[in-house]
DRENPA-3360 file (N, C-alpha, C; in nm, 2 decimals, always signed):
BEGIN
1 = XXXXXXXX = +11.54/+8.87/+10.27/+11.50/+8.91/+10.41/+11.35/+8.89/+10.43 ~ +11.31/+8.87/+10.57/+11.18/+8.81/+10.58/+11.11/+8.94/+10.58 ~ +11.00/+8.98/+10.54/+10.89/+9.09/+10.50/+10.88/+9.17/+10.61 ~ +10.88/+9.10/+10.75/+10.85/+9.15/+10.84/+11.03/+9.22/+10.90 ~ +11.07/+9.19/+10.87/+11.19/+9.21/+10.91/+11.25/+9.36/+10.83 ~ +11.17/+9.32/+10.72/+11.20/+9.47/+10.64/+11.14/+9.58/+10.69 ~ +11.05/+9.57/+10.70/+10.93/+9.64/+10.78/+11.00/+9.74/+10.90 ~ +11.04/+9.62/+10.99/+11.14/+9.68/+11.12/+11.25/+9.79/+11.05;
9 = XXXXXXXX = +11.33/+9.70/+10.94/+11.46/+9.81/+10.91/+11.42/+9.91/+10.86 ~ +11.34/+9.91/+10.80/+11.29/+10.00/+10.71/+11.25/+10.17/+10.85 ~ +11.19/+10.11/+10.93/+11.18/+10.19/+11.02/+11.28/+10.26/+11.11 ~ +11.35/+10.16/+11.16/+11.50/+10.20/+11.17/+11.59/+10.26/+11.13 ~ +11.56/+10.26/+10.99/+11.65/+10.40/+10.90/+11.62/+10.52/+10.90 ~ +11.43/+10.52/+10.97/+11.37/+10.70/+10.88/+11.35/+10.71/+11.03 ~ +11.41/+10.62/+11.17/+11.31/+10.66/+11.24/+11.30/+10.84/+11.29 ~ +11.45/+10.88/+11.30/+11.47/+11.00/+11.37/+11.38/+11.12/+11.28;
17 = XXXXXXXX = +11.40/+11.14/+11.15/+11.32/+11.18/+11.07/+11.16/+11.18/+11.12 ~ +11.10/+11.04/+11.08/+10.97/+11.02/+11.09/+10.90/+11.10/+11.21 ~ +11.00/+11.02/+11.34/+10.94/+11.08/+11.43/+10.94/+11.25/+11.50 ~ +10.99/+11.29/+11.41/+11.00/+11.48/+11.36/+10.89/+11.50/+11.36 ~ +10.83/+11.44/+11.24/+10.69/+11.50/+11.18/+10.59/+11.46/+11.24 ~ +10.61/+11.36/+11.39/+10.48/+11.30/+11.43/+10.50/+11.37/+11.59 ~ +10.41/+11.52/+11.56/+10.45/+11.60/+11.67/+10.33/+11.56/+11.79 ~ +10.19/+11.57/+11.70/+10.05/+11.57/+11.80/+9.94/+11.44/+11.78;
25 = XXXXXXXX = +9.91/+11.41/+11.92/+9.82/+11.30/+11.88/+9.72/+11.31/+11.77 ~ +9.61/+11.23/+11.75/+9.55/+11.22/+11.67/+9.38/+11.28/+11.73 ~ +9.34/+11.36/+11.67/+9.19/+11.42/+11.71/+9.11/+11.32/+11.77 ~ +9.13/+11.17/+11.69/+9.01/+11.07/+11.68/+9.10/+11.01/+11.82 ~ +9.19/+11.00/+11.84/+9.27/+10.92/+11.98/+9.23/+11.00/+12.06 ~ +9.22/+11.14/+12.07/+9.23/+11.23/+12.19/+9.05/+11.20/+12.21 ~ +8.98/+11.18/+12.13/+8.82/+11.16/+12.16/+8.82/+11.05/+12.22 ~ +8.88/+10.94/+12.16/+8.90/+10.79/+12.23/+8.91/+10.79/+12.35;
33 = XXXXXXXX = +9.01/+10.85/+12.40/+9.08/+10.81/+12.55/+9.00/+10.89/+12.61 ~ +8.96/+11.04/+12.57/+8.84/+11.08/+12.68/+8.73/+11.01/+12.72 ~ +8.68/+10.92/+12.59/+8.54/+10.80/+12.63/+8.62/+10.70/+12.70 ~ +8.71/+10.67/+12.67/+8.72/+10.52/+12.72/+8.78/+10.51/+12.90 ~ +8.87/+10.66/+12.94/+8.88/+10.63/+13.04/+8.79/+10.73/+13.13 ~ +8.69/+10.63/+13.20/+8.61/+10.70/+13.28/+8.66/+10.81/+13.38 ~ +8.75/+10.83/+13.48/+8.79/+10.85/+13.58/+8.92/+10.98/+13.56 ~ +8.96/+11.03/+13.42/+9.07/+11.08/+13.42/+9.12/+11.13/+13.51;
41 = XXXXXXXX = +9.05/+11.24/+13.59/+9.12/+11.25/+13.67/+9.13/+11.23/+13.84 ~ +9.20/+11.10/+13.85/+9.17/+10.96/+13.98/+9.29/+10.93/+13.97 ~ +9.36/+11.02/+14.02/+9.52/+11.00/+14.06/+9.58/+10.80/+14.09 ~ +9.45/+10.77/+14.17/+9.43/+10.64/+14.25/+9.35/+10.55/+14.11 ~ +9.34/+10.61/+13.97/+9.27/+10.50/+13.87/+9.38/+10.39/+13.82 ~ +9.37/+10.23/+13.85/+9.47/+10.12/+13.87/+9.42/+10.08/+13.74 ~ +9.46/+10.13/+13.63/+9.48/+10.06/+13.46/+9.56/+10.06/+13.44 ~ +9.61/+9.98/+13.28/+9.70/+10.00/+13.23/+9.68/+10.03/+13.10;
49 = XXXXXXXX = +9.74/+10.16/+13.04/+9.73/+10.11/+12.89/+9.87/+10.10/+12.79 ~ +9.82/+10.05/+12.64/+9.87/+10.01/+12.56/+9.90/+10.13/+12.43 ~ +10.00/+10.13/+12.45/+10.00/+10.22/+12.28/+10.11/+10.13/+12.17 ~ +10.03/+10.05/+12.07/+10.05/+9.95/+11.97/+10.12/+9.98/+11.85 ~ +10.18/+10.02/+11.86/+10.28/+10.06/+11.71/+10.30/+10.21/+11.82 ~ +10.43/+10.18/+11.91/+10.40/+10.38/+11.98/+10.44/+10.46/+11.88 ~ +10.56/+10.44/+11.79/+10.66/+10.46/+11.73/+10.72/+10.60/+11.82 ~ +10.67/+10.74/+11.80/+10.74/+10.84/+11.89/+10.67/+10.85/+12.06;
57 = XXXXXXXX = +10.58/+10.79/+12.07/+10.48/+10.79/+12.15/+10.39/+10.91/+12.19 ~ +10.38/+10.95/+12.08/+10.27/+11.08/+12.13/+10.13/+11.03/+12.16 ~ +10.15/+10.91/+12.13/+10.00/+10.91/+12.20/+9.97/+10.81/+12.39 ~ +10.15/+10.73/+12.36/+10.14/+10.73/+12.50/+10.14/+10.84/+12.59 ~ +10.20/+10.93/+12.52/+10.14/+11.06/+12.59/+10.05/+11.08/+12.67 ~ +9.97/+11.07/+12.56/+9.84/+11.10/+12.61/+9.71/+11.04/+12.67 ~ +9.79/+10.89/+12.71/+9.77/+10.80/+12.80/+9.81/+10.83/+12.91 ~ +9.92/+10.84/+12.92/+9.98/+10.87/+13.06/+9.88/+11.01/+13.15;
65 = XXXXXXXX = +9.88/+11.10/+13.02/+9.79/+11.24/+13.06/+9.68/+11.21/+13.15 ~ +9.61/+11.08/+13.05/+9.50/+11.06/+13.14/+9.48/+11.00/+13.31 ~ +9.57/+10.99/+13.34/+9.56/+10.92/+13.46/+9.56/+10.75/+13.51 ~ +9.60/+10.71/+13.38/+9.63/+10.51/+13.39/+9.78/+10.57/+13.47 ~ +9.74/+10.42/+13.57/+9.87/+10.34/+13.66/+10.00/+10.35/+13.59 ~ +9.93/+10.29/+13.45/+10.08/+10.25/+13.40/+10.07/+10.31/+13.23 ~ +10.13/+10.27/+13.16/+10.18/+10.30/+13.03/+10.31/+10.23/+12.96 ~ +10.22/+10.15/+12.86/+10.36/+10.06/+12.79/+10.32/+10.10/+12.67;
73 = XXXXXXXX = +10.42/+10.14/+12.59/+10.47/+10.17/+12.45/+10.55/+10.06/+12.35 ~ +10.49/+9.98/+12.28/+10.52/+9.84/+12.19/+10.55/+9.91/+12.03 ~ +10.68/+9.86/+12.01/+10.71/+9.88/+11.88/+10.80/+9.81/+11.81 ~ +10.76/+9.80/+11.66/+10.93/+9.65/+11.67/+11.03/+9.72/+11.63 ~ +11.02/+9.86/+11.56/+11.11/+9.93/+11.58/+11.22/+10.02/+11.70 ~ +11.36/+9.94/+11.67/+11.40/+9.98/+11.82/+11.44/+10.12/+11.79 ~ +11.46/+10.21/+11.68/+11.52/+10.30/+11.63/+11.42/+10.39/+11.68 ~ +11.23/+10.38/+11.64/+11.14/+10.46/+11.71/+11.13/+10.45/+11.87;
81 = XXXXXXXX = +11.16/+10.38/+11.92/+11.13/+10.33/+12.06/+11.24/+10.49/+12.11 ~ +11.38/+10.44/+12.04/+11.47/+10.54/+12.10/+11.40/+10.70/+12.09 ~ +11.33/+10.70/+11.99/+11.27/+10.85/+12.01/+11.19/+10.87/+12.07 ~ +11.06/+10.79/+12.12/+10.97/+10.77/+12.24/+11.00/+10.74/+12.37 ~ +11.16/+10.73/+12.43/+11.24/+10.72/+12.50/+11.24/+10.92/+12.50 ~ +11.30/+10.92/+12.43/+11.36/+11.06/+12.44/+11.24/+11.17/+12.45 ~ +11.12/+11.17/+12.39/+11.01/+11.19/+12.39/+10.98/+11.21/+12.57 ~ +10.94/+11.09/+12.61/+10.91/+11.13/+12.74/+11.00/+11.15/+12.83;
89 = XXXXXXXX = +11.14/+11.16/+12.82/+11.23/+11.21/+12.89/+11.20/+11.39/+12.93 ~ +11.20/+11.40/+12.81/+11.20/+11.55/+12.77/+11.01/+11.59/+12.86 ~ +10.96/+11.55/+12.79/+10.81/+11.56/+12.83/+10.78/+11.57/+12.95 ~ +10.85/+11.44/+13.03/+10.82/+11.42/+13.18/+10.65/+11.33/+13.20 ~ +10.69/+11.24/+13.10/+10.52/+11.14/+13.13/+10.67/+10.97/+13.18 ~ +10.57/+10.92/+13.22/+10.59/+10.80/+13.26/+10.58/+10.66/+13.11 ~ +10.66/+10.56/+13.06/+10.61/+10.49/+12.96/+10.72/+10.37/+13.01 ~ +10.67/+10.29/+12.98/+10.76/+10.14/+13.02/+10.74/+10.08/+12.82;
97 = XXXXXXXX = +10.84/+10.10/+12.77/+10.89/+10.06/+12.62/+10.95/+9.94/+12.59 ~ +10.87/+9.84/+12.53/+10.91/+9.72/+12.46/+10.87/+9.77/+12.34 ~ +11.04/+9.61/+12.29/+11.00/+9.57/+12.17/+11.00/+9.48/+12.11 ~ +10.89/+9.48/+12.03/+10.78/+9.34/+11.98/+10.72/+9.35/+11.85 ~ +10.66/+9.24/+11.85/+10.56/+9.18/+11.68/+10.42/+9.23/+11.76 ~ +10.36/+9.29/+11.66/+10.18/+9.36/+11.73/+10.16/+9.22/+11.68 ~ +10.15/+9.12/+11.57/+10.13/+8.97/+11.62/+10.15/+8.88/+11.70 ~ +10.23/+8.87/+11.80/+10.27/+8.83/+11.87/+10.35/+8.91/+12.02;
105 = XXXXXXXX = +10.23/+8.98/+12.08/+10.27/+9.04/+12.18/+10.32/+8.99/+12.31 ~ +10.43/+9.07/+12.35/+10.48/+9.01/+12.48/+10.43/+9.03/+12.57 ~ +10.32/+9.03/+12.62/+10.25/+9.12/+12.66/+10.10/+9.02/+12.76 ~ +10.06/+9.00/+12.89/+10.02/+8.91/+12.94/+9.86/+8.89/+12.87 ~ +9.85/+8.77/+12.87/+9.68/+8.77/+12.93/+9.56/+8.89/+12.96 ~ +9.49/+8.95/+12.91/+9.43/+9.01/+13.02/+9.47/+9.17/+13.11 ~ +9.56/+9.19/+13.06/+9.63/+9.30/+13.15/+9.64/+9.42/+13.10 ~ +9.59/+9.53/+13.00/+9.52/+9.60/+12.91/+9.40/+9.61/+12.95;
113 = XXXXXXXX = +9.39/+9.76/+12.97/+9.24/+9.82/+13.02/+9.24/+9.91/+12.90 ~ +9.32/+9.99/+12.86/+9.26/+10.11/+12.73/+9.42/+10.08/+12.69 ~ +9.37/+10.06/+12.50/+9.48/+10.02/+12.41/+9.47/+10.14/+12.34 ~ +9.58/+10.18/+12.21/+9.53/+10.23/+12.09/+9.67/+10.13/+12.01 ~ +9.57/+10.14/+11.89/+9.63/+10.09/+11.77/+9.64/+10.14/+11.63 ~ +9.68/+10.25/+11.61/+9.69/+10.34/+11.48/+9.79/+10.32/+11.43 ~ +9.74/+10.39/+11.30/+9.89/+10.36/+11.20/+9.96/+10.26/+11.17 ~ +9.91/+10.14/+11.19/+10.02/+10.02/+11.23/+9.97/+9.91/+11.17;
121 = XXXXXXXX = +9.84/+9.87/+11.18/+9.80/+9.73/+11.13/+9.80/+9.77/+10.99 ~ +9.81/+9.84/+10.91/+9.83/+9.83/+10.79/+9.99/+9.84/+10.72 ~ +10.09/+9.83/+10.83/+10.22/+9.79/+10.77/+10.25/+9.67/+10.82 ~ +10.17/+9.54/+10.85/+10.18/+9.42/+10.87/+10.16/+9.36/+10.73 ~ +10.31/+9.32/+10.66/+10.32/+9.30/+10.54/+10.23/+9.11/+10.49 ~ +10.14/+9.06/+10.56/+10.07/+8.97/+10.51/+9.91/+8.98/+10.58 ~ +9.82/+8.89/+10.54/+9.70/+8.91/+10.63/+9.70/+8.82/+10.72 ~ +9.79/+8.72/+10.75/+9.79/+8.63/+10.86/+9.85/+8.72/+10.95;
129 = XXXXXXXX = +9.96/+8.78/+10.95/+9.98/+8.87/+11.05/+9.88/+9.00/+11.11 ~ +9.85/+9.04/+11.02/+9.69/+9.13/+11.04/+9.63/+9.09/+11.10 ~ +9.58/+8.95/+11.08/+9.45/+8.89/+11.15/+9.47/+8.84/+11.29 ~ +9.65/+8.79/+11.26/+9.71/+8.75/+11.43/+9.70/+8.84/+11.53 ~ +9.74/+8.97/+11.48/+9.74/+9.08/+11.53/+9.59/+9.16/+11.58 ~ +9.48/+9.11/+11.53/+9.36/+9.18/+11.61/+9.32/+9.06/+11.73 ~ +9.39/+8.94/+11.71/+9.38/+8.83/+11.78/+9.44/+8.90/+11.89 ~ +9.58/+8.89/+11.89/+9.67/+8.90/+12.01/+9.63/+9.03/+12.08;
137 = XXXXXXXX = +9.54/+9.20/+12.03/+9.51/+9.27/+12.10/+9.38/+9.22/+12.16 ~ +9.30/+9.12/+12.11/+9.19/+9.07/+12.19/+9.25/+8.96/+12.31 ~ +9.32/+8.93/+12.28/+9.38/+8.89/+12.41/+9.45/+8.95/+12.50 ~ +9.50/+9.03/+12.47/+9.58/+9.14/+12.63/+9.48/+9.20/+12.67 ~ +9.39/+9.25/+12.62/+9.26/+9.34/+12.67/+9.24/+9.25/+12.78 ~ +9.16/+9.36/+12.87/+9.08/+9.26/+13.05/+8.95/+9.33/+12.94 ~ +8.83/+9.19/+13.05/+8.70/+9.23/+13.07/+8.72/+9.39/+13.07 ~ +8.63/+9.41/+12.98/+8.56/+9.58/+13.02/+8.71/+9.70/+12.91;
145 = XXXXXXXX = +8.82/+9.64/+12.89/+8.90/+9.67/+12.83/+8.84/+9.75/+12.70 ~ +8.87/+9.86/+12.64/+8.86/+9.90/+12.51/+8.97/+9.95/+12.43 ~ +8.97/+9.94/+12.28/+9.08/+9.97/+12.22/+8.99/+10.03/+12.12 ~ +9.11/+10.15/+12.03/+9.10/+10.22/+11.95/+9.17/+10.16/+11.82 ~ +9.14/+10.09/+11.70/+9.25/+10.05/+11.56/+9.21/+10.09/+11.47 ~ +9.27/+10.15/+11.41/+9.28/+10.25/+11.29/+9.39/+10.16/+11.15 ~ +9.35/+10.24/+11.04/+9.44/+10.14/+10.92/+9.41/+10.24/+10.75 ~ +9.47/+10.29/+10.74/+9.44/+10.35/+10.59/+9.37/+10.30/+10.50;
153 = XXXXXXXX = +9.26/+10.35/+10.44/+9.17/+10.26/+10.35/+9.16/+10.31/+10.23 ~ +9.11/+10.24/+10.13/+9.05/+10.29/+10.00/+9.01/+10.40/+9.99 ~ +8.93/+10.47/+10.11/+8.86/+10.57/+10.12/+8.93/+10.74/+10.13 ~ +9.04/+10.72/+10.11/+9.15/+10.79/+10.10/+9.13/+10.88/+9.99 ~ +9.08/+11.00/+9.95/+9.12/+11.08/+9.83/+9.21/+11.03/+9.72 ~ +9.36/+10.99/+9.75/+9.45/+10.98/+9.69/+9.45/+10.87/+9.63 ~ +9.37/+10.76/+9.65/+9.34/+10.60/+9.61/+9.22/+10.62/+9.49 ~ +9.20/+10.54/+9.41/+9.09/+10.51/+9.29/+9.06/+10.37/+9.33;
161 = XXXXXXXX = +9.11/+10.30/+9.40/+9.10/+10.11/+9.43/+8.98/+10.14/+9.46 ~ +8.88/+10.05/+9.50/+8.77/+10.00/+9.58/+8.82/+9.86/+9.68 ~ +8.88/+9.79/+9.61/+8.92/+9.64/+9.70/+9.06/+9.70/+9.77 ~ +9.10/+9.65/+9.83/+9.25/+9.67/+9.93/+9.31/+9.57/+9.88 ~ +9.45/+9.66/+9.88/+9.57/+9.60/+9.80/+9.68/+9.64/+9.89 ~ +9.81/+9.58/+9.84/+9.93/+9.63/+9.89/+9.97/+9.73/+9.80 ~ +10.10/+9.82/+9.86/+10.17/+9.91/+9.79/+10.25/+9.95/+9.87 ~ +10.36/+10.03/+9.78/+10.46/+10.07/+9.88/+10.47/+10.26/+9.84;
169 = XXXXXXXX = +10.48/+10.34/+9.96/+10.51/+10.44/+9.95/+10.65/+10.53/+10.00 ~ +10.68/+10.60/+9.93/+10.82/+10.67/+9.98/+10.80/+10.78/+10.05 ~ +10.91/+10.72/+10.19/+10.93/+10.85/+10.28/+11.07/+10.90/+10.21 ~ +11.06/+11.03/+10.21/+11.17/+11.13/+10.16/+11.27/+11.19/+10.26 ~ +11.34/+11.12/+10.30/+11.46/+11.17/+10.43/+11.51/+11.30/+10.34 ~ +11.62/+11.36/+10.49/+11.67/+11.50/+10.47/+11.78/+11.51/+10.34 ~ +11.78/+11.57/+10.23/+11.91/+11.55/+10.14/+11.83/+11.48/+10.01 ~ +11.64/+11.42/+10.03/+11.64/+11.40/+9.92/+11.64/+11.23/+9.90;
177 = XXXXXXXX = +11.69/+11.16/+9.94/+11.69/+10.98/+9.96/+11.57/+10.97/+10.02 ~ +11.50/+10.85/+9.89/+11.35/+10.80/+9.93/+11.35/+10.68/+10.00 ~ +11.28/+10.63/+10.10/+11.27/+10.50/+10.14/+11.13/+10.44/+10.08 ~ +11.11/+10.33/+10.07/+10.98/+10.31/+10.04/+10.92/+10.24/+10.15 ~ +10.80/+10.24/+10.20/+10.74/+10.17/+10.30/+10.62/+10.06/+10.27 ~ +10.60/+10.00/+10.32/+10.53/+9.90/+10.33/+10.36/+9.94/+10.38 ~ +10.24/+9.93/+10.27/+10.14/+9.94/+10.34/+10.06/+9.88/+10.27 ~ +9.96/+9.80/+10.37/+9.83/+9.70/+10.27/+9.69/+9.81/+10.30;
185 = XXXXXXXX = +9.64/+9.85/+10.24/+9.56/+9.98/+10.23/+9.43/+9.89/+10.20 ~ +9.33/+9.92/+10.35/+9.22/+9.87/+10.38/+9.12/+9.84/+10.30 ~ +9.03/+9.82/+10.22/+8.87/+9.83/+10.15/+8.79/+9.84/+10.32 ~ +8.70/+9.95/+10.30/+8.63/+9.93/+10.46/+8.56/+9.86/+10.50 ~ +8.50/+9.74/+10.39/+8.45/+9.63/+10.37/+8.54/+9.52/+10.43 ~ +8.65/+9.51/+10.35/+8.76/+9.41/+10.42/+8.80/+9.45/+10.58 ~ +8.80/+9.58/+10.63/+8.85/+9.63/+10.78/+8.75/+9.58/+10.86 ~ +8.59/+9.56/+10.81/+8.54/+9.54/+10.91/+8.53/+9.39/+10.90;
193 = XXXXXXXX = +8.56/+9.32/+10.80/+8.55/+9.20/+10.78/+8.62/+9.09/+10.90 ~ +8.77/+9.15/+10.88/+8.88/+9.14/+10.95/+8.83/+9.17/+11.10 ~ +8.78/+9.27/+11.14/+8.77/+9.30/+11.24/+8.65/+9.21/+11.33 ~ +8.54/+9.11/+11.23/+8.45/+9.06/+11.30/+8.48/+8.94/+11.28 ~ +8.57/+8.87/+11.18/+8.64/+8.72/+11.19/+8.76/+8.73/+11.34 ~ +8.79/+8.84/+11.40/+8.90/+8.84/+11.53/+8.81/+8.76/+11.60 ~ +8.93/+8.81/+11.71/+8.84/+8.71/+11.84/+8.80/+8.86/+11.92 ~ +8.83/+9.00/+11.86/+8.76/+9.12/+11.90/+8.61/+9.13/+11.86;
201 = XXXXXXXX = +8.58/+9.21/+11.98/+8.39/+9.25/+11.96/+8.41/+9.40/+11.91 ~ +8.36/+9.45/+11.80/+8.35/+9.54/+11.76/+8.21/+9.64/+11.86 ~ +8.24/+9.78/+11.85/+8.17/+9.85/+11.96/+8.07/+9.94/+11.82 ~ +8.18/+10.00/+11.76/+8.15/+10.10/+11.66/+8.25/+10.11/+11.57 ~ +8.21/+10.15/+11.45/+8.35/+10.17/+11.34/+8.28/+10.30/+11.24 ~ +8.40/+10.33/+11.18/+8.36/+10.49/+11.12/+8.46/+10.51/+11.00 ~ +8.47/+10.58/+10.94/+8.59/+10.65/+10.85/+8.55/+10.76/+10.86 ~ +8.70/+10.84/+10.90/+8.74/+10.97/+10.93/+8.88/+11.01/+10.87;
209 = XXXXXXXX = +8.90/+11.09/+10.79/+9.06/+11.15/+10.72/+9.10/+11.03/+10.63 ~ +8.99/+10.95/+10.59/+9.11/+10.85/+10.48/+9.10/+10.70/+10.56 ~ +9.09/+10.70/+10.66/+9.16/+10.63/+10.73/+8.98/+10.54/+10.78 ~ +8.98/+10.39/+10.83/+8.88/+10.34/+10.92/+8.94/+10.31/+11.07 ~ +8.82/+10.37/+11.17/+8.84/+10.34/+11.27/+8.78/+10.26/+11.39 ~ +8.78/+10.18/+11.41/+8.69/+10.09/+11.51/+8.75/+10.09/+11.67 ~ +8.65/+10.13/+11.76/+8.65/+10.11/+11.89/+8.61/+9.93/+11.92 ~ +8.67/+9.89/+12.02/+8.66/+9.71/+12.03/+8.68/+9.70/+12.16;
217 = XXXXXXXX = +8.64/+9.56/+12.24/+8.64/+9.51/+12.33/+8.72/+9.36/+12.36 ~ +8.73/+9.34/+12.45/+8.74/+9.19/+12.46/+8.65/+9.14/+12.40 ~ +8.66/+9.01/+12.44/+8.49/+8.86/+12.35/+8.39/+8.94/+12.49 ~ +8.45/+8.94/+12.59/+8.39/+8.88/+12.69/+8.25/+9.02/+12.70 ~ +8.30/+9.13/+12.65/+8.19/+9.27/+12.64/+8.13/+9.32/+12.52 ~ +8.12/+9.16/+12.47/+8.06/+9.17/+12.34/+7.88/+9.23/+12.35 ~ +7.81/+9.23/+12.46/+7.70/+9.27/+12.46/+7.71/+9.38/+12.56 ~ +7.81/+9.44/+12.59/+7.83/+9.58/+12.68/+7.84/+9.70/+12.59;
225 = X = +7.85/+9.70/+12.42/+7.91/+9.76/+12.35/+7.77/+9.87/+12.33;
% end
């Protein structure tokens, strides 16, 4: 089976599970979206954003909270999508849900005003997909566009590595049955490396909880940063 294709099942199997334990956004997203969207509350603000791996979409959530036009939630799992479906059903936010490769987004030219991307570029099981993948969010972004991508690193307590590797970790469904998942675990040396070979303009980058995080732009707001 193709790596990437595992990746999908794999998610497919734990999704109802997984998406149990992924109740509240993320501290560093809820900071994000306050900087990034000027205007929150502008009933009449005509953006759109992106949430890149939604999986349950709590953080389209919190897109939608803010006051963007619109809200699309991209995942290639169709199993998480069904819980980010049911998620805003229940919730009462607005989300328009595909599903896609974060390498190859279906997703136009240009048409992204505020993205996030957490949790996700580090279960893109090769680095050509990684690297496609900061490509293709530098291209949906518009002029003036910002995104949030996050990725588990070395810097993690639980890690002794210094260089970034792959590995696989097990999620523990109900009853006790492990799955194992798919994750290439950053060096924050290699995150930002990756992040300045894209065709993205880096704004700022940081490590917080284990994890690196970089705020980005189009090319085109490379000296707006």
């Amino acid at each position: 089976m193709d790596r990437r294709a595992a990746v999908r099942d794999t998610y497919d199997r734990i999704a109802t599970h997984f998406a149990s334990t992924r109740e509240y956004a993320w501290p560093e997203v809820e900071a994000f979206v306050a900087e990034a969207i000027d205007a929150p509350d502008d009933s009449d603000l005509d953006a759109t954003g992106l949430d890149l791996g939604c999986g349950n979409c709590r953080h389209a959530e919190l897109l939608a909270a803010a006051g963007l036009d619109r809200v699309v939630g991209l995942d290639v799992s169709r199993g998480l999508l069904e819980t980010g479906r049911g998620r805003a059903a229940d919730r009462e936010f607005d989300v328009a849900l595909c599903q896609g490769d974060a390498a190859a987004l279906p997703i136009a030219d240009g048409s992204i005003d505020v993205a996030v991307y957490v949790a996700t570029l580090h279960h893109l099981p090769t680095a050509d997909a990684r690297r496609a993948s900061l490509d293709e969010l530098a291209r949906v972004l518009a002029p003036g566009g910002r995104a949030l991508v996050s990725a588990w690193s070395t810097a993690h307590d639980r890690f002794d590595e210094t260089e970034g590797f792959d590995t696989t970790i097990e999620w523990t469904l109900p009853g006790g049955e492990t799955v194992d998942r798919f994750y290439h675990i950053y060096s924050p040396a290699e995150f930002e490396g990756d992040l300045e070979a894209s065709d993205l303009a880096v704004v700022e980058w940081e490590i917080s909880s284990g994890n690196c995080y970089a705020t980005v732009t189009a090319p085109e707001m490379t000296t707006a940063g």
